[in-house]
C-alpha positions in Angstrom: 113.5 92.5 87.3 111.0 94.7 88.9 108.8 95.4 85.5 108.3 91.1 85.5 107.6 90.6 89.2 104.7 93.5 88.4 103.6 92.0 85.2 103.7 88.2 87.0 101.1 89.9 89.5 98.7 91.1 87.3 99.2 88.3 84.7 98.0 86.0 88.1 95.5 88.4 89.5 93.7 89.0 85.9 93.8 85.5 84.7 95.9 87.5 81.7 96.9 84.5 79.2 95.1 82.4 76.2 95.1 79.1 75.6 95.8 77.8 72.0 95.9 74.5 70.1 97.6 72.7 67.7 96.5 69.5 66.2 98.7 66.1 66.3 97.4 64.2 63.6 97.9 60.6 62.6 100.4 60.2 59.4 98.9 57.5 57.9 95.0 58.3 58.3 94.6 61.9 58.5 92.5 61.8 61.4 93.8 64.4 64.9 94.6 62.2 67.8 94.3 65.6 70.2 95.7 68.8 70.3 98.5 70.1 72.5 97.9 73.5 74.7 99.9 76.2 74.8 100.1 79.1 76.4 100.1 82.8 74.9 101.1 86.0 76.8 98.8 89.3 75.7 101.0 92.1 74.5 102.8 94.4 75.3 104.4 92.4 78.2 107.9 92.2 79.5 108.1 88.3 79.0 109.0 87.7 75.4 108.3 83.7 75.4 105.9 81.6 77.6 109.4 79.5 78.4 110.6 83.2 79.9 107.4 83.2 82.1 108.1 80.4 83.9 111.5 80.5 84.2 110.4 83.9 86.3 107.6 82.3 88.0 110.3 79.4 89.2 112.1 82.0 90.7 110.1 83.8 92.1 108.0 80.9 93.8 104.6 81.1 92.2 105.1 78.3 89.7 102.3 76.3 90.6 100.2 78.9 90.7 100.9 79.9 87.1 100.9 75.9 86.2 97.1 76.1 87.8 96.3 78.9 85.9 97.2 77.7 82.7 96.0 73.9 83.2 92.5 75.9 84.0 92.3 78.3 81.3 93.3 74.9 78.6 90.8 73.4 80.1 88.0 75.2 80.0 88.5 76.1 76.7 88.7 72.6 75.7 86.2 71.5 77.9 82.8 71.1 75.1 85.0 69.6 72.7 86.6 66.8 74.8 83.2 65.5 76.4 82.0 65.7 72.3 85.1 63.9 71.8 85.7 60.9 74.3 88.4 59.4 72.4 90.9 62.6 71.7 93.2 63.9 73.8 94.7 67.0 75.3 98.5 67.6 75.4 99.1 69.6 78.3 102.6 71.4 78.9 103.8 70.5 82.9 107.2 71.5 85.1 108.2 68.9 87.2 109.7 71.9 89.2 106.3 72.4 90.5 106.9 69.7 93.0 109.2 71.6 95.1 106.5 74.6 95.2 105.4 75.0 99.0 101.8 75.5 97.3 101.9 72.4 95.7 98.4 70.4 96.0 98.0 67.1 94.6 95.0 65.7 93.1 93.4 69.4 91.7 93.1 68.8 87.7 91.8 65.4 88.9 88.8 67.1 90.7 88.6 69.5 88.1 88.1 66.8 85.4 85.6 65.6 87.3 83.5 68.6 87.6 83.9 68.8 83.8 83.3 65.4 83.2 86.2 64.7 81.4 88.0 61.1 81.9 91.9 61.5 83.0 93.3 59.6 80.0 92.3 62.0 77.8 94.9 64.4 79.3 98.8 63.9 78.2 100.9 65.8 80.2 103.8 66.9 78.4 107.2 66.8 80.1 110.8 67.4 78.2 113.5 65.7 78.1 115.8 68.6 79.1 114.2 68.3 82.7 115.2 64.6 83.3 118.5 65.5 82.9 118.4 68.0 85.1 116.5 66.3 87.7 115.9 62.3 87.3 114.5 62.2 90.1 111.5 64.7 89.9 110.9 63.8 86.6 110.1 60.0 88.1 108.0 61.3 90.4 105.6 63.6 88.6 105.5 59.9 85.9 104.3 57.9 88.6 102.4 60.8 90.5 100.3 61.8 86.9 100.1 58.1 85.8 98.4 56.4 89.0 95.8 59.4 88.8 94.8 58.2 85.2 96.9 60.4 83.1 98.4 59.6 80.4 102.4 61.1 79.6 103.9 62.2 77.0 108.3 62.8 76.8 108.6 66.0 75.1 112.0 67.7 73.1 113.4 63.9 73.1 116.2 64.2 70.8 117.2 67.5 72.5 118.4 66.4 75.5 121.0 63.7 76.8 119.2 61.8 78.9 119.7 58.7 76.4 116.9 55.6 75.6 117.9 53.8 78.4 116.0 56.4 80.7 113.0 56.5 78.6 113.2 52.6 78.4 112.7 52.9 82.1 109.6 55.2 82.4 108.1 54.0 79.4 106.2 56.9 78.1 102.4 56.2 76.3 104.2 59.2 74.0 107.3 60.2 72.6 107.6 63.6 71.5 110.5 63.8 68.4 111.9 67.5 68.9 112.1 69.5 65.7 115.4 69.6 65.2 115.7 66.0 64.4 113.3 66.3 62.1 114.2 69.4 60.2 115.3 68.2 56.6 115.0 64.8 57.8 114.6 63.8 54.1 117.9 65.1 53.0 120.0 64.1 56.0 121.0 60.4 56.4 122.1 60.2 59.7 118.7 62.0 61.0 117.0 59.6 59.0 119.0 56.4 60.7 118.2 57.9 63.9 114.4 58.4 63.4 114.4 54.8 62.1 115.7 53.3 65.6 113.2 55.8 67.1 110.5 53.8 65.1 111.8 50.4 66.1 112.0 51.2 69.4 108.2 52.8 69.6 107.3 49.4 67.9 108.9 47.5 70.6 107.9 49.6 73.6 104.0 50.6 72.8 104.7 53.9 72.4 103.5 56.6 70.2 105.6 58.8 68.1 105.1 62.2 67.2 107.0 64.4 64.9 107.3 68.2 66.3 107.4 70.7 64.0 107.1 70.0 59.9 107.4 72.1 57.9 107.2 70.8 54.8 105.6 67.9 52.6 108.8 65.9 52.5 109.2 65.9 56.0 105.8 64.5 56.9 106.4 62.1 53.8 109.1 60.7 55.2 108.5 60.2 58.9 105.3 58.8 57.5 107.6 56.1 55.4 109.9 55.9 58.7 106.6 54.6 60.8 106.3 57.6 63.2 102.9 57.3 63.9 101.8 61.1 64.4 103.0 64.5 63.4 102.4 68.1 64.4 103.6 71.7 62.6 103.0 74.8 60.6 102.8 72.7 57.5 99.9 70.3 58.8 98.6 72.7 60.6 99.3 76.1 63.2 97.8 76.8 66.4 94.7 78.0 66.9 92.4 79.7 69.4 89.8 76.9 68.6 89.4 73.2 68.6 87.8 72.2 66.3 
């Protein structure tokens, strides 16, 4: 444990990760909605995913400090083309654990935005599915904490969880994230495909939008496209990158 307490430190105290960005793009026009952020750890390190770096940070008590950190770093990098680009949004990962972080401040990527000159809605913060399950209640708060600031929010992994549509009925997301493994072969497996078709219907009927994670291939995108999911994201359309274009 000792080698990732020391290498949490200097990650902190050097400002020691990267920002980059993959492109959700629309499946019927072509055109990128935004880009999601995600965070990348410079090697060698001791943490061998960012999800293992905040899982430390959680336990250690410095998770809002690493949630600052990486919220920053997105942004900046992001900055020129989001106040060149009014109408696109940034997908940005958040822990609704950070609310029970004594160093929790509200209100500080609102400020920052402002300095920037950015609006709020162009920032979707990203939360998973696998954390309402785990803890309803935070996961309602940080909703209604993010959305009365401006923010838009997104439900991430849904499909890997089993929280169920009746909870996502309830919060009413401005995005629904599909996770991957629902849409892996999508266009060979029926019962997928049934369930991505209810997914549709019940975007259609809510207001949401739909993104596919994680295609990988033409007849995937083909056929959430066919299915109505409105967006889609993946090595096949396109990876991440230390740019946004």
């Amino acid at each position: 444990m000792k080698p990732k307490i020391e290498a949490l430190s200097k990650i902190l105290k050097d400002q020691a990760l990267v920002s980059f960005f993959q492109p959700i793009v629309s499946l019927t026009k072509g055109t990128i909605l935004g880009y999601e952020a995600l965070t990348r750890i410079p090697e060698p390190s001791p943490f061998h995913s960012p999800g293992e770096l905040f899982d430390s940070a959680n336990s250690l008590g410095c998770l809002w400090e690493l949630e600052q950190l990486t919220r920053r770093i997105a942004l900046k990098s992001a900055e020129d083309f989001l106040k060149n680009n009014p109408q696109k949004k940034l997908f940005l990962n958040v822990n609704p654990g950070i609310l029970h972080d004594p160093a929790y401040v509200r209100g500080l990527t609102g400020q920052r935005l402002a300095e920037y000159g950015i609006a709020p809605d162009q920032v979707v913060f990203e939360i998973s599915e696998r954390s309402m399950t785990a803890d309803l209640d935070a996961f309602t708060r940080i909703v209604t904490h993010y959305r009365t600031q401006g923010f838009k929010v997104a439900i991430d992994d849904v499909g890997a969880g089993f929280s169920g549509l009746n909870r996502i009925s309830i919060i009413r997301p401005d995005y629904i994230k599909l996770d991957m493994h629902l849409i892996r072969d999508v266009h060979r497996d029926r019962l997928k495909y049934s369930l991505l078709r209810g997914m549709a219907e019940f975007a259609r009927s809510s207001g949401s939008v739909l993104v596919g994670e994680g295609i990988e291939c033409r007849e995937e995108m083909e056929t959430l496209a066919r299915l109505g999911i409105h967006c889609g994201q993946g090595y096949y359309i396109l990876r991440p990158a230390r740019q946004v274009a």
